[in-house]
N, C-alpha and C positions, 0 to 999 in steps of 0.2 A: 504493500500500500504506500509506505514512504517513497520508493522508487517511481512509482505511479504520480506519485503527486508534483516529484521532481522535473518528472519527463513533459508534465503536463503542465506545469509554469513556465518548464522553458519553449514551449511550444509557444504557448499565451504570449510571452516574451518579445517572441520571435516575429508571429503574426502583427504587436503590436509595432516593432520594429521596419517591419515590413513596412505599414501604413501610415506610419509616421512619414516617409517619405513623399508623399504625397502633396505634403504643402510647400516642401522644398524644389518640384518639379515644377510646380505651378508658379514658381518665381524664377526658375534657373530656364523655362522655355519661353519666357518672355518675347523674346526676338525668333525665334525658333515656328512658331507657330499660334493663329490666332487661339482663343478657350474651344470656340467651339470646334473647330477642326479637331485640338487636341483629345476635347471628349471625346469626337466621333470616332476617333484612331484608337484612344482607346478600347471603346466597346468592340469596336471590330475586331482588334484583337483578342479580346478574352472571348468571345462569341467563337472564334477558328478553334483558341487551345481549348474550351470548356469541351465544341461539340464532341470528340468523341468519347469525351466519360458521360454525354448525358444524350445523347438522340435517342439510343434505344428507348431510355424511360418516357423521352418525350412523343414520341411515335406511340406508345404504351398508354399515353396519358391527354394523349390530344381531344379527345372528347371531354374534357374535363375545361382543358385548357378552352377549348373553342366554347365553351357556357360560360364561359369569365371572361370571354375579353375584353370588355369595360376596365375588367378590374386591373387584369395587365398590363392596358393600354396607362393608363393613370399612373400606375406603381411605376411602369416602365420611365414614364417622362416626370416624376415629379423626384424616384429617387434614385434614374442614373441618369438622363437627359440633361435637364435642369439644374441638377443637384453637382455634379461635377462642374457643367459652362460653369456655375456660380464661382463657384472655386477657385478656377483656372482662371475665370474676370479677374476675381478679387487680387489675383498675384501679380498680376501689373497696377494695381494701386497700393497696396499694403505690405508691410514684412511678414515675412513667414509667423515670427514667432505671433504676433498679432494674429494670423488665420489659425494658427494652432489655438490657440487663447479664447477667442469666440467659438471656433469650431465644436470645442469640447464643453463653451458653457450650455450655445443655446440650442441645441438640438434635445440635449436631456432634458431640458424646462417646458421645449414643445411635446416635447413625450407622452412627458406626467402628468401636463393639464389635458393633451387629449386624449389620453389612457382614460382619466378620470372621467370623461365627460362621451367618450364614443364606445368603451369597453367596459365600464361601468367597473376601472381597475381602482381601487381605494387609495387617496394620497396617506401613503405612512408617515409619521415623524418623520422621518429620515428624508425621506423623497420632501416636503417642506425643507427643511433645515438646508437639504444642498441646492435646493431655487433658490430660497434667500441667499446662500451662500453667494452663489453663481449671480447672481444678479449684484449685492457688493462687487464681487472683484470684477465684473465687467467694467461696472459706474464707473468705478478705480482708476480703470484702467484707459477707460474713454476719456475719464477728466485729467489725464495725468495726475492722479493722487491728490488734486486740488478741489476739492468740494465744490467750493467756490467758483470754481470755473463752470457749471452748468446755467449759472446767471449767462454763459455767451457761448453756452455749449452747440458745437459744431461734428456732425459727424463725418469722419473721413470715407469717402468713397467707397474704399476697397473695406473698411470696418462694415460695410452697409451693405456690399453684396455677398460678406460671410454671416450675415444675421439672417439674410434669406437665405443661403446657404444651409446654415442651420434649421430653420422651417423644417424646409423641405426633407430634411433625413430626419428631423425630429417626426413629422408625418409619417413617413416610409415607415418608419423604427414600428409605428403604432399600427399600422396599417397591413405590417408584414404578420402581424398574429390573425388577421381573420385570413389567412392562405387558405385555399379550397384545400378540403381534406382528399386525400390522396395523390396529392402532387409532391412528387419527392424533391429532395434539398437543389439537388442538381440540376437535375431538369426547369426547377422554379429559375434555379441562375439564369441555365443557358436562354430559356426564352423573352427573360429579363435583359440581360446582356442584349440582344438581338434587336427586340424594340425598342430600348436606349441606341442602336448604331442606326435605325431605319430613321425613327425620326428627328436622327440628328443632322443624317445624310444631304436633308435638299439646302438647309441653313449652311451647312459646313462647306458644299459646294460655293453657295453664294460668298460667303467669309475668305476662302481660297481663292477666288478670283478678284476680287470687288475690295475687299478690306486686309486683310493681311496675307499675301502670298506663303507658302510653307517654303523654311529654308530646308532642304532636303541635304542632312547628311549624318555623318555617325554616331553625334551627342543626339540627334533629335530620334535614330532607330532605337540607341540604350532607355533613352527616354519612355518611348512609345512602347519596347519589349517589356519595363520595367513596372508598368501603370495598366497594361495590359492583361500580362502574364504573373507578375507578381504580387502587382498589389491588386490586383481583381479576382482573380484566381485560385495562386496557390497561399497566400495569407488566409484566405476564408476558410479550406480544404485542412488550414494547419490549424486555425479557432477552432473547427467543428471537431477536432480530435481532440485539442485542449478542454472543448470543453466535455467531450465523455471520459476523461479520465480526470478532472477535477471538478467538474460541474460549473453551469452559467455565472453564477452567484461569486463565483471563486478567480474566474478565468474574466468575469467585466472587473475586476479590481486592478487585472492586468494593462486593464482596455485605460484607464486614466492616466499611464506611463506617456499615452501617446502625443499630447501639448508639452510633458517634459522634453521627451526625445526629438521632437520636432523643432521644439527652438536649443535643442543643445547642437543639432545639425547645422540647423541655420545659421549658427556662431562658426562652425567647423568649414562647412560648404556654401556659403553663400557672406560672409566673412559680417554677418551680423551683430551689432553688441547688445548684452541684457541691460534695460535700464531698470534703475529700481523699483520705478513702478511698476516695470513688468513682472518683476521677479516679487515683488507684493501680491500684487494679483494674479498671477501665478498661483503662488501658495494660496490663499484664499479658495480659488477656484477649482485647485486640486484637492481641496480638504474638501470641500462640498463634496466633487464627484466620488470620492471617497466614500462618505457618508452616504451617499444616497445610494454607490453601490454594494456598501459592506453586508452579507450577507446574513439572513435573519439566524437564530440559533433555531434547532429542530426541535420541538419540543416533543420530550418521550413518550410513546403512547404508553396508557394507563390502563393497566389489566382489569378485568373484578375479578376479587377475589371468589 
């Protein structure tokens, strides 16, 4: 069991590692390629390497899929379409560490209230205590540490399309529990994946031509292999094992490492510095998501005697 729990932190570790790169890309492909392009490259590539671990289930399961595709179509464009463009916008206006920093406050915030209110999921202490948390070290973090400063408070661009950024996987996140039952993990990817690359297709076209040309060369393939294949892909494949051998509750605790790692890259690869306000709110925002995903204790069932 100890062995187990070890392989399966560093698994969690790993994936988060994985993902953390993500808002490092979104800044370092700046010149490289417009967002939406980049999305589109993206999905298309994880759409090639998912298909052959998942067609047969999907061929298997298409009856199911074709009575929901409202529901796909929606999931599809709100939490990989949309949800990456956002992203990828924001890294030509913002630092990394700033998209790391919102990324992880406000998608859990949108979660909770609409867990609460669309799956009728109960807010716990915990799930409060890390909103408020998260919403201080946001303030924090928007006002530079100056309270004061909301009397002529202005928000930065790329600040404002990781809040919608946020939304929208805060959505997904809630949205992804009513999955029609008997559609397996895979398959739900690959078809996801798919509809995130279609309709990102005619935009990305347009973007390619008209707004930002693609500079076509080796940092922009690592890139695209990278956000493709890595972080869409095989990061999720390495969660899903983390979490059968530690459990959800155990393996999202891991999931909070990733606004850490992401702005300790940003410092590394993209030659970023911490200011203290960041690294204020920072902490703040990492103790919330902490909180809210520390795991409940199990309480023992009670025999009769």
């Amino acid at each position: 069991m100890r062995r187990q729990n070890q392989i399966g932190a560093l698994l969690a570790i790993t994936s988060s590692i994985i993902w953390s790169g993500n808002f490092i890309v979104s800044r370092y492909s700046i010149h490289l390629a417009g967002p939406i392009s980049l999305a589109f490259m993206r999905w298309t590539i994880a759409t090639i390497f998912m298909f052959p671990f998942a067609y047969k289930n999907v061929k298997k399961e298409w009856p199911i899929f074709k009575a929901n595709k409202a529901y796909f179509f929606w999931m599809g464009l709100i939490g990989f379409s949309v949800y990456n463009t956002l992203i990828y916008t924001a890294g030509h206006y913002t630092t990394a560490i700033n998209m790391a920093l919102f990324g992880s406050t406000v998608h859990p915030i949108v979660a909770a209230l609409l867990a609460a209110y669309f799956v009728n999921e109960k807010l716990h202490w915990k799930n409060i205590t890390g909103i408020i948390l998260g919403l201080i070290g946001t303030v924090y973090l928007l006002t530079k540490g100056q309270i004061s400063n909301i009397v002529h408070f202005q928000i930065g661009v790329g600040d404002l399309w990781m809040i919608g950024a946020g939304f929208c996987f805060g959505t997904y996140n809630v949205f992804v529990r009513k999955k029609p039952v008997g559609i397996s993990n895979n398959s739900f990817l690959l078809v996801l994946f798919t509809v995130g690359a279609i309709l990102l297709l005619p935009v990305a076209i347009y973007e390619m031509n008209f707004v930002q040309p693609i500079v076509f060369n080796t940092h922009l393939l690592w890139i695209v292999l990278y956000i493709g294949i890595g972080n869409s892909t095989i990061s999720y494949l390495i969660w899903n094992n983390a979490i059968q051998k530690i459990g959800a509750g155990k393996a999202a605790l891991f999931g909070t490492l990733i606004p850490l790692l992401s702005s300790i890259e940003a410092v590394f690869f993209l030659g970023e510095s911490f200011s203290t306000t960041q690294i204020i709110s920072g902490c703040i925002i990492i103790t919330g998501i902490v909180i809210n995903t520390w795991p409940s204790p199990i309480k023992p069932i009670k025999h009769s005697s």
